[in-house]
N, C-alpha and C positions, 0 to 999 in steps of 0.2 A: 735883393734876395738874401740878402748877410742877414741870417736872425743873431739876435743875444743869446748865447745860449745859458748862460747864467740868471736870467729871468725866465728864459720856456724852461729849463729843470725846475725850478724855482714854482712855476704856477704848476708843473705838474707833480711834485710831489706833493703838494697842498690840496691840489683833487683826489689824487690816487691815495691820501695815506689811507693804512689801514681796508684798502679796497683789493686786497691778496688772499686768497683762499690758501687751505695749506697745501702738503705736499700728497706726493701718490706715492706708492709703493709699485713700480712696473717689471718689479724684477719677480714678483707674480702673476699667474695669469689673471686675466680682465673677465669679466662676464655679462653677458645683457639681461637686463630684466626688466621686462617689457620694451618697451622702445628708448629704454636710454640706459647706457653703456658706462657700468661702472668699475673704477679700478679699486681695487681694495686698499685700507689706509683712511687717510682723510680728504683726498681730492673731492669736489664737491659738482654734482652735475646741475646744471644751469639747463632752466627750460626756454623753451624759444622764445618766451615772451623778455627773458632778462640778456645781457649782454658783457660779454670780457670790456668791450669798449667803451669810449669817456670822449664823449662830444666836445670838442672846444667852443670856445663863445661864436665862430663863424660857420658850425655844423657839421667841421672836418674832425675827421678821430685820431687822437692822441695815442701816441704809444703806450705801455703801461708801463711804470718804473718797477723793475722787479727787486725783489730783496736780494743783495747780493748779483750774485750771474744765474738765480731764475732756478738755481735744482739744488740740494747734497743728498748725501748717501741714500737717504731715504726715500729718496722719488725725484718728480721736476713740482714745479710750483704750478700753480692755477687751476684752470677751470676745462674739464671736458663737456664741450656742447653734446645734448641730446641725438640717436643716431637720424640722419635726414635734415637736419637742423640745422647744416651750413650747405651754400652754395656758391659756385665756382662766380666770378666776374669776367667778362672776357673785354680785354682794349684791342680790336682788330685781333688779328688769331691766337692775342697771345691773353693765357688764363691767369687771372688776380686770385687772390685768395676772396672770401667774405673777411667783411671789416667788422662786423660782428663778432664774429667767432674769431679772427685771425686781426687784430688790429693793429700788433707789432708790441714789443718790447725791451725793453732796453735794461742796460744795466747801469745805477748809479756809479759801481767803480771803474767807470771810464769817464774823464772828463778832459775839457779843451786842452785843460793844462796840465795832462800826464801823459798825452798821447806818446810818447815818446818811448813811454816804458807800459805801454800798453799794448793797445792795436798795433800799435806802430814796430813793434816788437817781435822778430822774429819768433815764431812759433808761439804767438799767444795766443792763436786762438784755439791749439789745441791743448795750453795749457788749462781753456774755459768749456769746453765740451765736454758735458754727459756721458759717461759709456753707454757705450748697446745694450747694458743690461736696464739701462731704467726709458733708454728710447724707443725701445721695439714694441715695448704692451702698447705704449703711447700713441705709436703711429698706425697701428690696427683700429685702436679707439677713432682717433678722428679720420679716418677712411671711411667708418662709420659714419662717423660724423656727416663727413661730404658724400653720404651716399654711394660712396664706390666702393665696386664687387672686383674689380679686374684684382692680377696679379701685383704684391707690392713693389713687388721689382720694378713696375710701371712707374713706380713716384718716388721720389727722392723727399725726404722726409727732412724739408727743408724751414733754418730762420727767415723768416719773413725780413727784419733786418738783421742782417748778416752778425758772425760772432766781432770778423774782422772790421767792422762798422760801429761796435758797441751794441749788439742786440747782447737778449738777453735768453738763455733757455727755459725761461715761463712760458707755458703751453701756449698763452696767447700770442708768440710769435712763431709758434708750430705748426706746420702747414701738409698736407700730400701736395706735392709739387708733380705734375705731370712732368717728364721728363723731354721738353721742348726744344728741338734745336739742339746747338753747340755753342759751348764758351764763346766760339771768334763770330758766330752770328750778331749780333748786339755789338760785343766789344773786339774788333781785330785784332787785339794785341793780344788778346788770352787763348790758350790751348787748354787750359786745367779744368776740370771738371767733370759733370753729367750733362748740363743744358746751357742754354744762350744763359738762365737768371746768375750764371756761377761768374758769367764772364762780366756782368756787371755788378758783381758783388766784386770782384779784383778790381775794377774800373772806379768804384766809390772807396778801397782803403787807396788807392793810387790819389783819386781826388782828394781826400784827408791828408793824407801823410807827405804827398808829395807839393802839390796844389794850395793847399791850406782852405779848403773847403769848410767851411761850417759844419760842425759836425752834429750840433741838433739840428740844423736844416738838412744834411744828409741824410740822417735819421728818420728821419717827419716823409721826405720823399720817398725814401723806400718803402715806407709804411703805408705811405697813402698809390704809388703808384711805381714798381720799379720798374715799367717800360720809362714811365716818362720820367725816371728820375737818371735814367740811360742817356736821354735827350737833354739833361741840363747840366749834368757834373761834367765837368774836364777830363778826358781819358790823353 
């Protein structure tokens, strides 16, 4: 299970270059027109038939490499799926994102060998976080997106792979996260959070940072599945 991760970054920017829409402006309001939900600026809406996501040669989908950590001043990066155009996955009760719409993203400026003064790094992940002002129009949009009318207070407007994992905030790792469970559900050692997924997002920087976990196979599994990626990293 130890991937290379100098060869998977390696095949995945050589797919993804140049595969990054530009930015949004979400510190404006959004508006719909017709049935697909546009933010003003340059974000670009993707109809059902096209895809954030990038098949690997076994059929599984690849994270997207975002420029940078995925947003600046002027918006986040990527792509808003059309409104109805994603839907939820479920592994026994608990909800996946669409890997269409949601296939994960990462950020080139984390790699194996800076972890130290990255992830690993007290308070970095809030030094790579968004403010509220360019995340909030965003998380309205793909609520849209997946169809849901409840309150947002319901969903925690969550990285699909985590910041403290090396995700990235390109839309395509942006999700409504139903707010499921508790932290110590999943992982017993975590108290912090909204849901069980927060508790194995602490469970995967402990796997990296402490463990020495592969950190593009940590990556990959979150993306493709964070129940079962709960089930294989070291807590």
């Amino acid at each position: 299970m130890r991937a290379n991760t100098s060869l998977f970054r390696s095949v995945l920017l050589a797919v993804l270059a140049g595969s990054l829409a530009g930015c949004s402006s979400s510190a404006l309001a959004d508006k719909t027109t017709g049935n697909q939900t546009n933010i003003p600026t340059t974000t670009t809406v993707i109809s059902t038939s096209s895809s954030n996501a990038v098949a690997s040669g076994n059929g599984s989908v690849l994270p997207v490499v975002a420029s940078g950590n995925g947003w600046s001043a002027s918006g986040l990066e990527g792509q808003i799926p059309p409104a109805g155009g994603c839907h939820y996955r479920y592994f026994g009760k608990w909800v996946l994102p669409d890997p269409k719409c949601t296939p994960g993203s990462i950020t080139p400026l984390v790699t194996s060998s800076n972890l130290s003064s990255t992830i690993c790094r007290r308070g970095y992940s809030a030094s790579v976080r968004p403010p509220v002002a360019l995340t909030e129009t965003a998380k309205y949009a793909l609520m849209r997106a997946y169809g849901l009318t409840g309150s947002p207070s319901q969903y925690e407007f969550d990285h699909l792979i985590p910041l403290e994992l090396g995700g990235s905030s390109n839309l395509a790792n942006l999700w409504p996260e139903p707010n499921q469970g508790t932290p110590s559900e999943l992982n017993p050692y975590s108290h912090y959070g909204l849901n069980a997924k927060d508790g194995v997002e602490s469970q995967s920087n402990y796997a990296m940072c402490d463990k020495g976990y592969p950190l593009a196979l940590a990556q990959q599994e979150m993306a493709q599945n964070w129940v079962l990626a709960n089930q294989k990293m070291p807590n």
